[in-house]
N, C-alpha and C positions, 0 to 999 in steps of 0.2 A: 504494500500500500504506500502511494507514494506521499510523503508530505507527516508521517505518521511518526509522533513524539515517542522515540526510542525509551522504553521502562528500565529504569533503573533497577540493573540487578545487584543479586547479594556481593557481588566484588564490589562495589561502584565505591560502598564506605572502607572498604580495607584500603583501597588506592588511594581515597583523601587522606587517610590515617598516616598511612606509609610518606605519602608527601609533607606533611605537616611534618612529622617526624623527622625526614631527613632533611628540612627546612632548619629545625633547631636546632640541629645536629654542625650543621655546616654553620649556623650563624653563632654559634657557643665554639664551636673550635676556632674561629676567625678569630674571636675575641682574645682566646686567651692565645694564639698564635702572634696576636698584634700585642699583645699582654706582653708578652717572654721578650719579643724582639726587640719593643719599648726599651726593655730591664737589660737588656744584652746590649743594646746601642749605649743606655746612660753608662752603664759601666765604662766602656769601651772609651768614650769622650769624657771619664772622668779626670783628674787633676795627675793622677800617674799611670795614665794609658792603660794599657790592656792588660799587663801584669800586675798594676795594682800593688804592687809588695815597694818596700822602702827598699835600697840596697845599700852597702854599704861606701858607697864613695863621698866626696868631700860635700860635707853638707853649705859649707861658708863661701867653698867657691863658687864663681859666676864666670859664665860661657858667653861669647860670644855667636855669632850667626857666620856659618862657615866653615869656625872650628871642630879641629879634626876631635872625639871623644870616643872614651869607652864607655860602653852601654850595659848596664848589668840587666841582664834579664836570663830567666829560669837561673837561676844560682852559675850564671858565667858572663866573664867580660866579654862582649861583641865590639868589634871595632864600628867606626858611625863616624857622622859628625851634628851640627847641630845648623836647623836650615832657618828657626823664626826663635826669639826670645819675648815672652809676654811675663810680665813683672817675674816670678821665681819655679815658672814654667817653660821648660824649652818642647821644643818639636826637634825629633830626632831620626834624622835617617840611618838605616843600617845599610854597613858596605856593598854586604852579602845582596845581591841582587833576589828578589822575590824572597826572603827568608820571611822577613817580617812586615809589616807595614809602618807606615812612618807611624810615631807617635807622642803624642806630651809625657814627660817626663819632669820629675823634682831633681835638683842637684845632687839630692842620696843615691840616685842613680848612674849618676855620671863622673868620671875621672879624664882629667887633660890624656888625650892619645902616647903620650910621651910616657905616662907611666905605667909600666906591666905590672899586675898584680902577680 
């Protein structure tokens, strides 16, 4: 019969269920997926970069923009230098091509490239 309003069978409410369902599903994982990476970025741009740990180098000293330095990070000196100074905050490249990303760093982090630990 043409023109003839199709009856709503017994699937009809499992399929709306099911959609509603994986409607909250995907919008509650969104959430805390934009939650985490929120928490994972602030860390990351926080005041001692990604490793976050003090190290042990000269706390009183002050770097300039350029200069050659070693970088403690995971409990060893990397060689680096240093590319921006913001008041007791430097941005710090490592030599090592692709090892790490550049990052902000405190001066507990850093020693003049002249001296080997």
């Amino acid at each position: 019969m043409a023109g003839a309003v199709e009856e709503p069978t017994s699937q009809t409410p499992h399929r709306d269920q099911f959609g509603k369902r994986l409607f909250w599903t995907l919008a509650i994982g969104g959430v805390i997926s934009l939650s985490v990476g929120s928490a994972l970025f602030t860390l990351n741009q926080g005041p001692l970069g990604a490793s976050g740990a003090e190290g042990p180098g000269i706390v009183s000293a002050t770097y300039t923009p350029l200069q050659p330095v070693n970088i403690w990070r995971n409990e060893s000196w990397l060689a680096g230098k240093v590319l921006r100074v913001d008041g007791k905050r430097y941005l710090v490249e490592y030599s090592s091509a692709g090892v790490f990303d550049d990052e902000w760093v405190d001066a507990s982090r850093l020693q003049p490239a002249l001296s080997h630990p």
